[in-house]
C-alpha positions in Angstrom: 167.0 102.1 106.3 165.0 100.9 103.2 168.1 99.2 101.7 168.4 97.2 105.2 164.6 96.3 105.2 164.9 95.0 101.5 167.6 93.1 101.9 166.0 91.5 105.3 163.1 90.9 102.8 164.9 89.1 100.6 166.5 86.9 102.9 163.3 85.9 104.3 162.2 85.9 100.9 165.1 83.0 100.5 164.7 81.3 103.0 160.5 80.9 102.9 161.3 79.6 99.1 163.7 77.5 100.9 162.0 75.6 103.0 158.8 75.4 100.8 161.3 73.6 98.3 162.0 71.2 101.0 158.5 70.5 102.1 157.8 69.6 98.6 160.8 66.8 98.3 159.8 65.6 101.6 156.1 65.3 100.4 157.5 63.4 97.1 159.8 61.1 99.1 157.1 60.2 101.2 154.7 59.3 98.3 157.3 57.0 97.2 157.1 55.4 100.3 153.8 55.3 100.3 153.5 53.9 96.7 156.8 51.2 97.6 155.7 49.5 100.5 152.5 48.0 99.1 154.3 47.4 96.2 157.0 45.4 97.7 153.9 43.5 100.2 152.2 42.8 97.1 155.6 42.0 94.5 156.8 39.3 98.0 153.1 38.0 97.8 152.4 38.7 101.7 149.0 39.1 103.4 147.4 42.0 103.6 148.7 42.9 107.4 152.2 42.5 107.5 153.7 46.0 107.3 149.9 47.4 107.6 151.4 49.9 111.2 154.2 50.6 108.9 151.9 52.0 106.0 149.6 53.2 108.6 152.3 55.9 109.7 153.8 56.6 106.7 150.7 57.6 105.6 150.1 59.9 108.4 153.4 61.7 108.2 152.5 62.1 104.2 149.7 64.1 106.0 151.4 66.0 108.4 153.7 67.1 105.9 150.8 68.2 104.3 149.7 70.2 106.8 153.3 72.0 107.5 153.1 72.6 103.9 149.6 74.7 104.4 151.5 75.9 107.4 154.2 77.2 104.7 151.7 78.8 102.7 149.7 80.9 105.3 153.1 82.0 106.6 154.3 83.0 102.8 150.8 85.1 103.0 150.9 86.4 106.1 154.6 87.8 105.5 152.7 89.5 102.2 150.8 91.3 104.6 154.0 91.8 106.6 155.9 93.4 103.5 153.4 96.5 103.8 153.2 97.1 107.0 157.4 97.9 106.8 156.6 99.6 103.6 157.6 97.9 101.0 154.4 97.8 99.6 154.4 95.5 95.9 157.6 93.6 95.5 157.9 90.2 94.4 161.6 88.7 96.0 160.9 85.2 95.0 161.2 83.3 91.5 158.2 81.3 90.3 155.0 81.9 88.9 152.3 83.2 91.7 148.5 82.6 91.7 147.0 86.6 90.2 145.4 86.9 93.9 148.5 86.4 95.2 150.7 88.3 93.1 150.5 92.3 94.6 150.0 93.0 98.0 148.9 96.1 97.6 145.2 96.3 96.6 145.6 99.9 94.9 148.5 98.5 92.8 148.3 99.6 89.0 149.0 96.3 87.9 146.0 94.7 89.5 144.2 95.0 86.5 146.7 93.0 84.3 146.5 90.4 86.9 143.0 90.7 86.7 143.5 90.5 82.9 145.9 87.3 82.7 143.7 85.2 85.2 140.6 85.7 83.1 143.2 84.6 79.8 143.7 81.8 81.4 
């Protein structure tokens, strides 16, 4: 039972990463958008409103994609809180450096103090 609850963790664990990786390339592509298109209104020396509905929504789905990344997030912490309640109390599945309150989900965890340790290095 615990080796088929780990390995579901870990392909969650994939698969959150996964997608966060992709919000984060969408979010860059986007910028470039953003950045290009008043850039290439500006290089073809055209007034101010050609293109401006163009920019206008480009801009808001740079924000949107914003906010599916917060969506991301709270969903990456909320499974935290998920990981203990199937008991699998402090595990980390997922490659990349965490943020110390981030790091162990369990708030007895013997390393919580070399956490506390490395934030306050930093």
């Amino acid at each position: 039972m615990l080796n088929e609850r780990i390995s579901a963790a870990k392909q969650i664990a994939s698969e959150l990463h996964a997608a966060q990786e992709a919000i984060d390339e969408v979010m860059i592509r986007i910028a470039r958008l953003a950045g290009t298109l008043p850039a290439a209104r500006r290089d073809t020396n055209m007034s101010a409103i050609v293109g401006q509905d163009a920019m206008a929504k480009v801009a808001q789905a740079l924000a949107a994609s914003g906010d599916v990344r917060q969506l991301l997030t709270d969903a990456h912490l909320a499974l935290t809180a998920t990981q203990k309640q199937v008991g699998l109390g402090t595990r980390m599945f997922g490659a990349g450096v965490k943020p110390p309150s981030a790091m162990f989900a369990d708030e007895g965890s013997n390393d919580r103090g070399v956490v506390t340790a490395l934030a306050q290095a930093s």
